[in-house]
N, C-alpha and C positions, 0 to 999 in steps of 0.2 A: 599454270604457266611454268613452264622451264628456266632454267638459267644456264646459260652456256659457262664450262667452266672458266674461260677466261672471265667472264664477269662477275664469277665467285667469289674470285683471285683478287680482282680490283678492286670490290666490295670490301671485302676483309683487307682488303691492305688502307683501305680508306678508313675501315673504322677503328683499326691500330692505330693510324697515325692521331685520331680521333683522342685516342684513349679509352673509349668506350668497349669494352671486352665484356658479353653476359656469359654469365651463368649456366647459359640454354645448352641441349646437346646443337650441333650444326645443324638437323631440320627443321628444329623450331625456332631457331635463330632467326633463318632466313624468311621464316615465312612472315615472323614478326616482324623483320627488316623490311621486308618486300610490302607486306599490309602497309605499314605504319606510311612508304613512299609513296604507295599509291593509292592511300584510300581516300584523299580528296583532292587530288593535284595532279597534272601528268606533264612530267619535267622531260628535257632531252639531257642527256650528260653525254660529251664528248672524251675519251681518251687518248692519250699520245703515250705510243710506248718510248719514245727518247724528247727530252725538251731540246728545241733549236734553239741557237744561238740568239733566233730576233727574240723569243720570249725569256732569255736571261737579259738583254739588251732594253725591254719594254718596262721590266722589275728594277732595274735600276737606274731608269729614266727620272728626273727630281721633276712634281709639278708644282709652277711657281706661283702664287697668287700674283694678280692683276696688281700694278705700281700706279695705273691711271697717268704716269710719267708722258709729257705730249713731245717733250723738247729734251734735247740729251742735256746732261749737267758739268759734260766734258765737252766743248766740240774737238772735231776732228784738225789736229796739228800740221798744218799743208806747209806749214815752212819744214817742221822736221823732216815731214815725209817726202819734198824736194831733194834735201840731201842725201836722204839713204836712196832715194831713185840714182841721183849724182855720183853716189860711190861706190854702187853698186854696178853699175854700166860700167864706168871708169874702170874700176879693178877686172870684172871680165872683157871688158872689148877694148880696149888701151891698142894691146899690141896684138891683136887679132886682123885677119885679111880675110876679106872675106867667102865662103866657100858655102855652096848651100844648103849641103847636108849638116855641116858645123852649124849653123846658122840658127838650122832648124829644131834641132837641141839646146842649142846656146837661149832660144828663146824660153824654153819648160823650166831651163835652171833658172834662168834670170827670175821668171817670174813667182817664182818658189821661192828663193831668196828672198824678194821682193817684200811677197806675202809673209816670209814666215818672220822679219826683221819690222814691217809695219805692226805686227799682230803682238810681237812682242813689247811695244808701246801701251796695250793692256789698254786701248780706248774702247769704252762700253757701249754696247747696243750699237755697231756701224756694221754691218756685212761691205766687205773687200771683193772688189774684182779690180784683177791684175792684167793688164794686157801690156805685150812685150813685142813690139815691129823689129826686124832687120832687114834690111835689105841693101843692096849693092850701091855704092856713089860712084856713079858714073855720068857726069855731066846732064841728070835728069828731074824733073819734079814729081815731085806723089801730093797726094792730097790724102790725108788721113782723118773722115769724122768720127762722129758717133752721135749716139740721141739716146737720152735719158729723160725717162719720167719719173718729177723728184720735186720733194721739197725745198726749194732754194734755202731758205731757213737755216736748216739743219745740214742737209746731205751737198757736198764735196769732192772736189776730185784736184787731183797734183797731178802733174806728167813733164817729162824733160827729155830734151834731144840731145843724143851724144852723135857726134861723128867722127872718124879718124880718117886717114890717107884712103880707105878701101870700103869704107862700108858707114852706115846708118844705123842712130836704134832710137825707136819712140818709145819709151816706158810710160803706163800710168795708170793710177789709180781711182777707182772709183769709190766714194765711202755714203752708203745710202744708210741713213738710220732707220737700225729696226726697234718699232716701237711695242 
């Protein structure tokens, strides 16, 4: 059997990085290399000639052993996270009018904000979602749900309505523990 020279290449760079270097001239290296892999096993080996980003990203993933933890030992702070909904609305839409395009941005920053100011609270095991309404005050009603399936227990949510002269905004948060 043959071996294409890239697979020479690869061989010999695997068994440097090994440390393992014989003595042999190179064709009885290989063929001893070659015996020794195939004489009672038949393995597939795959090569990459560049690593990607996901397998540097997969190398430096932490796995965590199991806590058996059922209930958080923090719960989630819905007075705090009332006010930072509160001052954070306030401070962007105070003196804003409403426009739709503005609107419709004003809602990705709020809600980023939002998030990136609840998360800095450092409460453990809740996954966040952020949801941010605007829309026009003009003499009319909205109804705004939602529906969650959740442990009442543990998992929570905060949300606040700001209005000024020209416009609405529902902010709020959802905090579901992850266990």
């Amino acid at each position: 059997m043959m071996m294409s020279d890239i697979a020479k290449d690869r061989m010999a760079h695997s068994v440097k990085k090994r440390g393992s270097m014989s003595s042999l001239s190179g064709r009885e290296f290989w063929q001893k290399e070659l015996h020794r892999c195939t004489k009672n096993s038949m393995s597939t080996v795959s090569y990459m000639d560049e690593p990607s980003q996901r397998d540097d990203a997969s190398r430096l993933t932490v796995q965590m052993e199991n806590t058996y933890q059922l209930g958080p030992t923090k719960h989630f702070p819905v007075v705090i996270v009332n006010r930072i909904l509160k001052d954070v609305l306030t401070k962007y839409l105070q003196e804003e009018q409403y426009e739709p395009e503005l609107c419709r941005q004003m809602t990705k920053t709020i809600s980023e904000v939002i998030k990136a100011q609840v998360k800095d609270l450092m409460i453990p095991r809740y996954k966040l979602i952020v949801i941010v309404h605007i829309g026009q005050l003009n003499s009319q009603n909205i109804f705004i749900g939602s529906r969650c399936l959740w442990d009442p227990k543990s998992d929570t949510f905060s949300s606040y309505v700001f209005r000024n002269s020209s416009l609405f905004a529902l902010a709020s948060v959802y905090a579901v523990y992850f266990e």
